[in-house]
N, C-alpha and C positions, 0 to 999 in steps of 0.2 A: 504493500500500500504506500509507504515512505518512495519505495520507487517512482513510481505511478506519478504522485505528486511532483519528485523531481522534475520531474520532464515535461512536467504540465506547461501549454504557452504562455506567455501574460497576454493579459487582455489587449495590450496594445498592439496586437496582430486585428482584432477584431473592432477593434476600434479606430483605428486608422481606416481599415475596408469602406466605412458607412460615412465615414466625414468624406475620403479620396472619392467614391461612389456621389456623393451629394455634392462636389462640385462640381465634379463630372457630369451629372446629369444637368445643373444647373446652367452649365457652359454651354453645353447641346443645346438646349430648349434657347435658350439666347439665343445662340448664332441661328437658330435657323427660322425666330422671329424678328431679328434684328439684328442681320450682321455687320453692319456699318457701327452703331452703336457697342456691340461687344468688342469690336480691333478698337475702337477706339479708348475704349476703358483700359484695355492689357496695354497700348502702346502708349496709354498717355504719361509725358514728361512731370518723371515726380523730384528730377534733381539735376541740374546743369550744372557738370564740373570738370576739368581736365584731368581725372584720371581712373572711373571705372564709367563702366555703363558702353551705349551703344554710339559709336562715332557718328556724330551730327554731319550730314551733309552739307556741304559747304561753309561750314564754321570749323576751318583748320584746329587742330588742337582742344576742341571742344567734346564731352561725351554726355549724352543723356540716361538717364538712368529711368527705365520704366517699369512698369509691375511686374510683366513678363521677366524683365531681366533679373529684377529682384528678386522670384520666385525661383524662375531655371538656375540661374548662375551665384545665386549666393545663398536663399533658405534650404535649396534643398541639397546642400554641401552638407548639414546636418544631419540630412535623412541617409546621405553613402557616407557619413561618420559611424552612424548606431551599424551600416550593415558590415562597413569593412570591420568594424570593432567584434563582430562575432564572426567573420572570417577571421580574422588575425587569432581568438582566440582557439580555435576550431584546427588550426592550423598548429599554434606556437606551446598551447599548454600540454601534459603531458595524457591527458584522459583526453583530448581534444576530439572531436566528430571525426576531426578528416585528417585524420592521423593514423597511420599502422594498416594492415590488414582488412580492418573490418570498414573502411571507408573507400578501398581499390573500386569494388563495383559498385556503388553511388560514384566514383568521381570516372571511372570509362563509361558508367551511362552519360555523363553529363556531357562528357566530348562528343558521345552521338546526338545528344539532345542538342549539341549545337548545329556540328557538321551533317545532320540532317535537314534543316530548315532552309541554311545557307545552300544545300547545295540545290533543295527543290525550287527556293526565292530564285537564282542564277540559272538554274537546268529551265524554267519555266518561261523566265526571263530572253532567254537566248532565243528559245522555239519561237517568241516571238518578233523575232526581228533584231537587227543591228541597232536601228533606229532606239527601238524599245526598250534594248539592253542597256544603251546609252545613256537614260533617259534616267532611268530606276536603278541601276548595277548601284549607287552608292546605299541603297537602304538595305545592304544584305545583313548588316548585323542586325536589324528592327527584328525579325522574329527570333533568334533566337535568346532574348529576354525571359525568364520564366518570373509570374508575380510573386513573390513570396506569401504573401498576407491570403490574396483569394485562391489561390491554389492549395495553401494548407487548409481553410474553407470548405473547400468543396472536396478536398483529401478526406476530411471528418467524413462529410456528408455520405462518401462514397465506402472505406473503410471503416468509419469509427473510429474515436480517438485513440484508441490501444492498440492498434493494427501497425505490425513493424512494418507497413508500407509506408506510417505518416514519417516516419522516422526518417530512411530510408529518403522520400520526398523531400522530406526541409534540407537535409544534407545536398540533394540535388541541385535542389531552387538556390542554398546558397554556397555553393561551387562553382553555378552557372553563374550568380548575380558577381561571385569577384574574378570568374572571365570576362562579363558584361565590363565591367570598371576597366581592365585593360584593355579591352577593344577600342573603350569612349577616349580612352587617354592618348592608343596609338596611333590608330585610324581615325577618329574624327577629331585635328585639332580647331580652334575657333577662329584662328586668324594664322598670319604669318609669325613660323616658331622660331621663336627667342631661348632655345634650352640655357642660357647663361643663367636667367631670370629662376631655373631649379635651383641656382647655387643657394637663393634666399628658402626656400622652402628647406632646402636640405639642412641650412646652416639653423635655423627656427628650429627645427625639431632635433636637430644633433644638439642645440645646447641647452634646449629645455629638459633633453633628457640627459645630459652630464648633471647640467648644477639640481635641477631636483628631482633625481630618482638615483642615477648613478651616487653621483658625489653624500648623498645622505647614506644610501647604506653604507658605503665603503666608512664612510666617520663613525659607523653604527657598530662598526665589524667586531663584536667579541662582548657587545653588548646585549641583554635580552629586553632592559625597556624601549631600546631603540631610540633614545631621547631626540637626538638631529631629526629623523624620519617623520618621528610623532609631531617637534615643530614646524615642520613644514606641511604635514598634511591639516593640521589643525588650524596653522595661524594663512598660507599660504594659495591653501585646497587648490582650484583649479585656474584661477586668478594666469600663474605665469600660462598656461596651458593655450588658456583664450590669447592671450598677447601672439604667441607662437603660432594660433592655428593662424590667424587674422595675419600675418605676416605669411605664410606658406599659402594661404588661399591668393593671397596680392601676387605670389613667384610663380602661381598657376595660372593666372589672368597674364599676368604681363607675357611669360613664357609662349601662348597660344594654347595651353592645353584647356580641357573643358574647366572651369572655376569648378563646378560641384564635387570635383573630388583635390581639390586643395587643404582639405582636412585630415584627407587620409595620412599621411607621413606623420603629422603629430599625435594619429592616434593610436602610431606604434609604439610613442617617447612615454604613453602615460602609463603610472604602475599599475598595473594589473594583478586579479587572483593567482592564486597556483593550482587551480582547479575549473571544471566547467560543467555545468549542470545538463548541459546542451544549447543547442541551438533556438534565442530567445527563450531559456528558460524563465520560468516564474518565480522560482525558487532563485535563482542570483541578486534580487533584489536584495536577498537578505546578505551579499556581500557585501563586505564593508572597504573594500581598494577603489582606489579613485575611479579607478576608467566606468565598475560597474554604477559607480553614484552618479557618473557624469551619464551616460545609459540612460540613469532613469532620471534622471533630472531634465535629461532633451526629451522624456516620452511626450509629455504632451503639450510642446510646442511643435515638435515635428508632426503629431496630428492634426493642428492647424496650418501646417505649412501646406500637408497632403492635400488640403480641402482648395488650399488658394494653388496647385500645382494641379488638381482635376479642373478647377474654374480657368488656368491661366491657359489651358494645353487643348481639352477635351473640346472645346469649340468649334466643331465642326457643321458645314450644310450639309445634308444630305448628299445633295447632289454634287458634293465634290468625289466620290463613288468614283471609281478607275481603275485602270490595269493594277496600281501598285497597292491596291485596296485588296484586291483577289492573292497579289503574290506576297503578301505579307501574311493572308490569311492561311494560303494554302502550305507556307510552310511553319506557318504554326500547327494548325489542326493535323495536315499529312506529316511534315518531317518531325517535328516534335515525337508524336508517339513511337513513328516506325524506326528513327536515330534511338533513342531509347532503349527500345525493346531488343533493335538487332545488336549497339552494345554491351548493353546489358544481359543476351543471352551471349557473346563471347567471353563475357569477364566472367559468369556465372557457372558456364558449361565447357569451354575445350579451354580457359585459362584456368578453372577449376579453384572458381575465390569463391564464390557460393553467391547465394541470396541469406538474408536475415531472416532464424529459424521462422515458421509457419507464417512464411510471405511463397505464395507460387510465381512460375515464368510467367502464370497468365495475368497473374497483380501486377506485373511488369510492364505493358502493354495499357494498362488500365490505370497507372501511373502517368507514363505516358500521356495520354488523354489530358489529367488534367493538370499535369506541367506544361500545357500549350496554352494556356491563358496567361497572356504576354501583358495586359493593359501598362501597370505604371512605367513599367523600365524600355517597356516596348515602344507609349509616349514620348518619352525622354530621347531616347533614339534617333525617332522622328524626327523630334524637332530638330535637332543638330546635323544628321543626315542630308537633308534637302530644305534650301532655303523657303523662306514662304512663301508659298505659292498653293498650284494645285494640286502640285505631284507631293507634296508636304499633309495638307489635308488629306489626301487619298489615303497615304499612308497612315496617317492617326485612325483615319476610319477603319484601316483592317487591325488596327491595333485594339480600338473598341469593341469592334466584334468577334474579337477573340473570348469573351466572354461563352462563346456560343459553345465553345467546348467545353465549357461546365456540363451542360446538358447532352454532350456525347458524353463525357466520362462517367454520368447518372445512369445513360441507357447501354455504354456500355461494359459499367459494374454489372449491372441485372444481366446481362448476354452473358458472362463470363463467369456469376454466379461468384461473385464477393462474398465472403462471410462478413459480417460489421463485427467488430470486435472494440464495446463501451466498456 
């Protein structure tokens, strides 16, 4: 029972879902009663200054800062702060998810869960013309996005919360989400790359992690009240952290790489557990190391940020509906599952790592399913992928209607005869 609990989500899975969903929905119903009035709201100028935001046309030297920008490029740095933070710990601690053995097939599914999607978006793409290839080739990373939040959702829905499929699942969703961060950082930068401008991000989190984490225990070394350690988490807490992230977020801006992941580097500098409950466990609240207090201390401002990140993105007409609408969709809903399942049964069966006891090859498939619901990270994509326009829109809309394979993963739990395991 004490297990069980372990591993339980927090609610902040589930609550993010219904605020990111309600601004989303919100955005739709706008743009497509009034789309002049909705670009105008996202693009209106909330700050003129020379040096963040979007360079003002023909005012040299000048940038505007809009709600858009504020939301994509700066609030939701926070939100791939909480996800790299449980990658890194998933990764770095010693009980960690995606660590050893028991995380090889979760993380060779996730390589087919990518190079499934990408190769149907491209294979699909090509069939239809050079012209067409041209046109869409840069949105191949949009599907392969998996949601974290509505995918574990609809995982319950389909498995029940005790089915080491959910398990299994989150480890997926967030192995794919910190390949997603390096795609965003390699392949789409925001402007022309400046790498010098890493040297401040690098130097930001190199020295916030010497003088307070390194240099405190080492002054600590052979003591057991830890006095240095205890004054700086005490009088200290996350204070120098913010300074550092705000500085490495500024080396990600200038550099050309995308701003939303300008936090990640300081959120390797901050002291963390020596242990890991899992992935968004429930139970690490009750951790008492900075990184987890910082964790829940961003919970619920990042699920307002969600709500203004579905209002600021999710605004789509109808009718902007198009080829890269189908080819975003069709390698979500196709490649998602069939990437999955076929590496998933080679890690399983002729590499011989197994599946997690009483999970079958056919829960594989039916995982699958509903790690193709792409919305938030698949959004995010979009947007930077392809400028605004209509080939931009197109794409969000297969991003949103990826939702729909919730309801293949429902029918096709029932086909494949899921057992729910509460």
């Amino acid at each position: 029972m004490a297990r069980r609990r372990a591993y339980r989500v927090w609610n902040f899975i589930q609550e993010y879902s219904l605020l990111l969903i309600s601004g989303a929905l919100i955005a739709l119903v706008w743009a497509n009663l009034d789309a002049a009035s909705y670009h105008h709201f996202i693009e209106t100028p909330l700050w003129e200054n020379p040096w963040i935001g979007v360079v003002e046309e023909g005012r040299e030297g000048m940038r505007v800062l809009t709600l858009h920008f504020l939301v994509n490029d700066i609030l939701m740095a926070f939100f791939f702060a909480i996800a790299a933070k449980e990658v890194w710990e998933a990764i770095i601690l010693k009980n960690g998810a995606l660590r050893g053995r028991k995380a090889m097939t979760p993380l060779i599914a996730t390589a087919g869960g990518m190079l499934g999607p990408v190769s149907v978006y491209l294979g699909l793409a090509a069939l239809m013309g050079w012209e067409t290839f041209q046109a869409v080739h840069r949105g191949w990373a949009i599907p392969t996005a998996t949601d974290i939040a509505f995918a574990y959702l609809v995982g319950r829905m389909v498995f029940g919360a005790a089915h080491p499929a959910i398990r299994f699942l989150l480890l997926l969703a967030i192995a794919d989400d910190a390949a997603g961060l390096i795609i965003l950082a390699i392949f789409y930068p925001t402007g022309e790359v400046n790498p010098e401008w890493l040297l401040l991000s690098v130097a930001a989190a190199g020295l916030v992690w010497l003088l307070f984490n390194e240099l405190p225990i080492r002054l600590d070394r052979g003591r057991e009240s830890r006095p240095v350690s205890s004054w700086v988490h005490r009088h200290l807490k996350w204070y120098p952290y913010a300074i550092a992230g705000a500085l490495s977020w500024y080396g990600f801006y200038r550099a050309g790489l995308h701003p939303a992941l300008g936090l990640i580097p300081v959120v390797l500098a901050v002291p963390h557990a020596d242990r890991s409950f899992g992935i968004f466990a429930a139970a690490e609240e009750h951790l008492r190391d900075l990184l987890n207090q910082i964790e829940h201390m961003l919970k619920t401002p990042v699920e307002a940020i969600l709500f203004f990140f579905g209002l600021a993105n999710a605004g789509v007409v109808f009718s902007a509906i198009g080829v890269p609408t189908w080819l975003v969709l069709a390698g979500l809903v196709v490649g998602k599952p069939f990437g999955i399942f076929l590496f998933g049964w080679l890690a399983a069966g002729p590499m011989r790592l197994g599946l997690p006891k009483g999970m079958r090859m056919s829960d594989l498939f039916v995982l699958g399913c509903v790690a193709a619901i792409g919305f938030t990270v698949a959004l995010f994509v979009a947007a930077v992928a392809f400028p605004p326009g209509a080939v931009q829109d197109a794409a969000k809309m297969g991003a949103l209607f990826s939702f729909g394979a919730s309801v293949i993963a429902l029918i096709v739990g029932k086909l494949f005869r899921v057992q729910k395991q509460t």
